[in-house]
C-alpha positions in Angstrom: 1.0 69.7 5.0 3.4 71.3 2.6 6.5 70.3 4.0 8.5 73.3 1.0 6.3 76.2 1.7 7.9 79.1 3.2 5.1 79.4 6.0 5.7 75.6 6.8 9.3 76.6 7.9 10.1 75.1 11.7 11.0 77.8 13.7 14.6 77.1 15.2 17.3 78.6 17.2 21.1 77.7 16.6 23.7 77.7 19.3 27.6 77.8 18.3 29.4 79.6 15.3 31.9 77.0 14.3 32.1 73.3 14.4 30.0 69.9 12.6 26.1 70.6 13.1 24.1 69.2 15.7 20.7 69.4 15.3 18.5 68.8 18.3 14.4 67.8 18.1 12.6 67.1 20.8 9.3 64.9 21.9 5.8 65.3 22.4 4.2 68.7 24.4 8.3 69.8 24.0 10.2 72.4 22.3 13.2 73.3 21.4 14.3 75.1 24.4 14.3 71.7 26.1 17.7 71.2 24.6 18.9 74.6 25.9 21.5 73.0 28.5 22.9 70.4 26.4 23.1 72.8 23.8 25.3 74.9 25.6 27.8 72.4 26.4 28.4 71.7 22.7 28.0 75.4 21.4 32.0 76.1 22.2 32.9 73.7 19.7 29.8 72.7 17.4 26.9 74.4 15.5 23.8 73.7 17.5 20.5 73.9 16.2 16.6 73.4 18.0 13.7 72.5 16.5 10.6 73.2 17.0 8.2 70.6 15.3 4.8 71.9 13.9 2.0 72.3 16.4 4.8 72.8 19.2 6.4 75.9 20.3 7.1 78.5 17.9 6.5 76.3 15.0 2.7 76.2 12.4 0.3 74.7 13.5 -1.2 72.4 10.5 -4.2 70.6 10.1 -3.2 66.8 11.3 -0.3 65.3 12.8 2.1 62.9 10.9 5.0 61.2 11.1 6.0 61.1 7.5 4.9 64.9 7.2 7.1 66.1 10.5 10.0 63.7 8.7 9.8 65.7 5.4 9.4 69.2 7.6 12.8 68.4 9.1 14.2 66.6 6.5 13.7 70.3 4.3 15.5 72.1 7.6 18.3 69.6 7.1 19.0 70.2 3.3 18.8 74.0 3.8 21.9 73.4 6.3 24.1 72.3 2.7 26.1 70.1 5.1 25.1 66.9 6.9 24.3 66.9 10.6 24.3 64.9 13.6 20.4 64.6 14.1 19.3 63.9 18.1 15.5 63.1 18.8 14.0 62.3 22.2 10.9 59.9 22.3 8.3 61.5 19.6 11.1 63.6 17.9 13.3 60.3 17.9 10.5 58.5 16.0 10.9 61.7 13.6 14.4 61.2 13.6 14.9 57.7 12.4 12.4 58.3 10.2 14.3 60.8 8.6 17.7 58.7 8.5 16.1 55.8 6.6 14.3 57.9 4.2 16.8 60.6 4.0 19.9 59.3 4.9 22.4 61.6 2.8 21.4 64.4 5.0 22.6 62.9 8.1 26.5 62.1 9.4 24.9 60.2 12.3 21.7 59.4 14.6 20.9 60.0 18.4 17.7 58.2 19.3 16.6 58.9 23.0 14.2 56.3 24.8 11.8 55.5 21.7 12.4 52.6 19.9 11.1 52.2 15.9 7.5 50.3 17.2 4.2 51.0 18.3 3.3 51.6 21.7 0.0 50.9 23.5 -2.7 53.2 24.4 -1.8 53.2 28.5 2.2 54.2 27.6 3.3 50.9 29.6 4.9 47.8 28.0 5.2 45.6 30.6 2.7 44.0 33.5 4.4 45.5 36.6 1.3 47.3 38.7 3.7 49.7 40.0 5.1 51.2 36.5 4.4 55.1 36.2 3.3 55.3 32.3 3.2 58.2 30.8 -0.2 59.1 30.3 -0.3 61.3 27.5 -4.3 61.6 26.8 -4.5 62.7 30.7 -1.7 65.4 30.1 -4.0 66.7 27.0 -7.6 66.7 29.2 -5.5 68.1 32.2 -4.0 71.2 30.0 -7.5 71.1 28.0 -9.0 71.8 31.0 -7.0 74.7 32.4 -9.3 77.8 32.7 -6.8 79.8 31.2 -9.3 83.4 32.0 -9.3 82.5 35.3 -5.4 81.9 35.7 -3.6 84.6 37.4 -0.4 83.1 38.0 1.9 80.3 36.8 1.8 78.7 40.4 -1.5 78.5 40.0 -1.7 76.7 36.6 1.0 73.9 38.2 -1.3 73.2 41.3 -4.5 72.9 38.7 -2.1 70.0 36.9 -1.2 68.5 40.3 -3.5 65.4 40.7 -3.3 64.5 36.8 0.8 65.5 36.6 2.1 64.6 39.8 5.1 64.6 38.6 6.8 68.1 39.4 9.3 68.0 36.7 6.9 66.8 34.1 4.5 69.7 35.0 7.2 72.1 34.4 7.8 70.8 31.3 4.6 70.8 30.2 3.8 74.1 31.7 7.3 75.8 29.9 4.3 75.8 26.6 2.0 78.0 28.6 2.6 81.3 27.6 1.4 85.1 28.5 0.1 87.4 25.9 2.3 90.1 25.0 1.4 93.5 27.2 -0.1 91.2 30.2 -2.8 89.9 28.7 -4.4 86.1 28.8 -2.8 82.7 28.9 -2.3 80.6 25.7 -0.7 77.2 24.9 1.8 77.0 22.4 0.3 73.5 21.7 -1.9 72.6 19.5 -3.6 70.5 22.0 -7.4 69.8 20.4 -5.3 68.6 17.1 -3.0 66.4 19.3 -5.8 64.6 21.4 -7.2 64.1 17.8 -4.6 62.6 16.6 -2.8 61.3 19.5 -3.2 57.1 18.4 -1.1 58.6 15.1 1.6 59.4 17.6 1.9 55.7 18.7 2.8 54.1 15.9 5.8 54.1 13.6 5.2 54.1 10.2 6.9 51.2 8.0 10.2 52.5 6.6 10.6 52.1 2.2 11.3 48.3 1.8 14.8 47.8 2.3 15.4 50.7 3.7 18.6 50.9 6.4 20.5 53.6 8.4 24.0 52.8 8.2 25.8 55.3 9.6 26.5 55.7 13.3 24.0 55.2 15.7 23.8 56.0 19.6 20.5 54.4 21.3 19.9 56.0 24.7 17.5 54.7 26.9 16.9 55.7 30.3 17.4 52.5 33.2 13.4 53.1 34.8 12.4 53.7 31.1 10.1 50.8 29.3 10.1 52.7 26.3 13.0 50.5 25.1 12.6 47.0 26.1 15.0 43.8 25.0 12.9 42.6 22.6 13.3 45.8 20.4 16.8 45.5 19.6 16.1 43.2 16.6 13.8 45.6 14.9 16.4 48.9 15.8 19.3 46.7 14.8 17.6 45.4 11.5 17.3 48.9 10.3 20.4 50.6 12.0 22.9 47.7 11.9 25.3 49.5 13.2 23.8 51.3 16.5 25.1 51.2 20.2 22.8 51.1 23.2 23.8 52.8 26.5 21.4 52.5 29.6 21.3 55.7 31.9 21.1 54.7 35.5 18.6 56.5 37.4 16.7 57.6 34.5 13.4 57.9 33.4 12.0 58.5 30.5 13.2 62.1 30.1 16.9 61.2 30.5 18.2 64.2 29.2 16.3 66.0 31.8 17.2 63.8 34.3 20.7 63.3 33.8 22.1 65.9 32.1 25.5 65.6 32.8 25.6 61.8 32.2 23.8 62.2 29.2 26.1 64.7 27.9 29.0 63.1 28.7 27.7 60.0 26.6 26.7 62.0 23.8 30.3 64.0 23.5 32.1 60.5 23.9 29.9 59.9 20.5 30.1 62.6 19.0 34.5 62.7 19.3 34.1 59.3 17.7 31.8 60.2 15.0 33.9 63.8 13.8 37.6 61.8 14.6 
């Protein structure tokens, strides 16, 4: 993937006319709409920009997925800006986002990572032995979308009660369904997914690839992890710590692993408490 080429651009909307940048990129199946409502509470007062990563919304699709290749995508987005930016990144995207802070970190003023921490994760999504965790299982989301018969579909309703058994989640199925779009002049469904290249590569997805040798993230860094999350667990504060030594953790109560989604308004109050402290 050419990360320079003009048809490799990420498609993105900006939010704000004035103000230090904030640039917003989100996780897997996601776009950058997803950031639409905390965008708006910053937009008074800060440049806010979406992202949408390649094989995801309006974005390319390319011909694998990558870390290191999303990292220079959005690391080329970041140097057009000529300024550098607060970067946020939720769960895939924050992956994408340290990523880009330890091998790019001139580009950034400070880091948001959201419920990922810089590890690999197991095939089933859960990290601890409780029976009763709801994982997210991200190769069932694929086969349920996959499996969609998107001819047959004659309404949006009836594409969320096809997901039911394998989504039950009704916030994640609106999520997830927020990619299923109509043809222009009402004609068929389509996913703005890339789904058969993201089952492909989902185990790429998992990991974290090792950072340059040496490499840190000094620079402020807010960790946010949702409460009923176990996407960050105790015993990866070391590793985050190692390569962001100077990085904060907050804990949103009542919070999954889409925090932002979740709580918004807590969320956003945490991030605008950072933000003041980062811009003085």
């Amino acid at each position: 993937m050419a990360a320079n080429s003009e048809d490799q651009r990420l498609h993105s909307r900006t939010l704000g006319e004035a103000g230090p940048r904030v640039v917003f990129v989100h996780g897997l199946f996601g776009q950058g709409r997803n950031w639409t409502t905390i965008a708006k509470g910053l937009a008074g007062d800060h440049r806010v920009t979406l992202l949408d990563l390649p094989n995801h919304g309006h974005s390319p699709w390319t011909d694998r997925v990558d870390y290191l290749d999303m990292t220079e995508t959005v690391a080329a987005e970041l140097g057009s800006f000529g300024e550098p930016v607060t970067l946020v990144g939720h769960s895939m995207g924050g992956k994408v986002a340290m990523q880009v802070a330890l091998r790019h970190p001139g580009l950034l003023r400070a880091l948001v990572v959201v419920d990922i921490a810089p590890t690999e994760y197991p095939v089933s999504g859960s990290r601890t032995d409780d029976p009763d965790e709801e994982a997210a299982p991200f190769a069932a989301f694929i086969a349920a979308m996959r499996g969609l018969d998107l001819e047959a579909l004659t309404s949006r309703d009836d594409a969320d009660a096809a997901l039911r058994s394998a989504v039950p989640s009704r916030m994640v199925r609106s999520f997830l369904l927020q990619s299923l779009v109509r043809e222009e002049g009402g004609g068929g469904w389509r996913w703005r997914l890339n789904l058969e290249l993201l089952e492909r590569d989902l185990a790429a997805l998992r990991g974290f690839p090792e950072p340059p040798p040496g490499a840190t993230f000094d620079g402020p860094v807010l960790w946010i992890a949702g409460a009923d999350s176990t996407y960050v667990l105790p015993e990866d504060r070391r590793r985050m710590e190692q390569l962001c030594p100077a990085t904060r953790l907050v804990r949103v109560k009542n919070a999954g692993h889409w925090v932002h989604s979740e709580q918004p308004r807590v969320f956003s109050e945490v991030l605008r408490r950072f933000l003041d402290h980062v811009e003085g």
